[in-house]
C-alpha positions as CSV (number, residue, x, y, z in Angstrom):
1,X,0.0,0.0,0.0
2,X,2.6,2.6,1.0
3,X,4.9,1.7,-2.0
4,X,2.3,2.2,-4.1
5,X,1.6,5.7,-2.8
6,X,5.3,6.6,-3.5
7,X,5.1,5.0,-6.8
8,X,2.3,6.7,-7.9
9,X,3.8,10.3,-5.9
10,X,6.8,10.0,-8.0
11,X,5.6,9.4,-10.9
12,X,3.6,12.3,-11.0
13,X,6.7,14.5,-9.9
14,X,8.0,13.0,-12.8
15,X,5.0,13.3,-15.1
16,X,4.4,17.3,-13.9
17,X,8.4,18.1,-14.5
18,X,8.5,16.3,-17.8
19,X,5.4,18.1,-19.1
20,X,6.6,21.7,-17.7
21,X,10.1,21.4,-19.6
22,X,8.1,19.8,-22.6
23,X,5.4,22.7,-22.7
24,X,8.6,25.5,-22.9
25,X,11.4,23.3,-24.8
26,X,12.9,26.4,-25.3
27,X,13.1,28.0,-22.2
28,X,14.6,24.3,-20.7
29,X,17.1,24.1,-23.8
30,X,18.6,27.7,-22.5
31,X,18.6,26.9,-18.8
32,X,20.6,23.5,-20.3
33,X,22.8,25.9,-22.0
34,X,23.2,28.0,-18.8
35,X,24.8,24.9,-16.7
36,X,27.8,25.3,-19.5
37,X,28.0,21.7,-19.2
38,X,27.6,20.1,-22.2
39,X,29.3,21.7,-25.9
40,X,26.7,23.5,-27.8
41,X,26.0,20.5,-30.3
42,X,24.7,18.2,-27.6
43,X,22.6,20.6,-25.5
44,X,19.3,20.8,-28.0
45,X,19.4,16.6,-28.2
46,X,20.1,17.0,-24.1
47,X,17.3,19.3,-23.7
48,X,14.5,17.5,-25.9
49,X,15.4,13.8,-24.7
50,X,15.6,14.9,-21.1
51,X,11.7,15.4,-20.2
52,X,10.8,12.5,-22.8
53,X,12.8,10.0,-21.3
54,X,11.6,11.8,-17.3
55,X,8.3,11.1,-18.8
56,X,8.7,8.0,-20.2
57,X,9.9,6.6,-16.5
58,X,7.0,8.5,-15.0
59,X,4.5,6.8,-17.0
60,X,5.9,3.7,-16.1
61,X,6.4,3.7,-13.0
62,X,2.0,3.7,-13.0
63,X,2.4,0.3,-14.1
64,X,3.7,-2.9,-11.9
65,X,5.4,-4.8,-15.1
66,X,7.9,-1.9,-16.0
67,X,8.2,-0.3,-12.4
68,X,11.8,-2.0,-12.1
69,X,13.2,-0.8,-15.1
70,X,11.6,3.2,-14.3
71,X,13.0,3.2,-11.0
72,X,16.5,2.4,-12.6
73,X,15.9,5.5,-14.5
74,X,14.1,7.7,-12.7
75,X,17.3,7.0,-10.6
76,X,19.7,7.7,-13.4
77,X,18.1,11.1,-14.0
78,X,18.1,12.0,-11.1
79,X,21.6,11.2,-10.6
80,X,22.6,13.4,-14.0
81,X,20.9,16.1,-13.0
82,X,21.8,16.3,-9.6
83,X,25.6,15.2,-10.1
């Protein structure tokens, strides 16, 4: 019961963020650009495979068959864009 309440709580994080950045790609492709992390070539593939793959993993992590395999990624975002 409680897992499933932080499944579902996560994956709506995830869903909410993915959709915000998705709504204003360009606005999210300039604060990419701002971190002066990645060289200019890779930051509009960065910036438009970012949300799809946060909401890709949010999405999944709805479902019990693929909630494995999103948590391994929602982990790996979250470890990219926090590092």
């Amino acid at each position: 019961m409680v897992a499933n309440v932080v499944m579902a709580t996560l994956a709506i994080v995830f869903i909410v963020g993915a959709s915000q950045k998705l709504r204003d790609l360009m606005s999210f492709e300039v604060a990419v650009e701002a971190y002066e992390l990645l060289p200019l070539a890779l930051v509009k593939p960065v910036a438009i495979s970012l949300p799809v793959i946060e909401l890709g993993a949010g999405i999944a992590l709805l479902f019990g068959s693929t909630q494995t395999i999103a948590i391994s990624v929602a982990a790996a975002l979250l470890l990219v864009v926090t590092a």
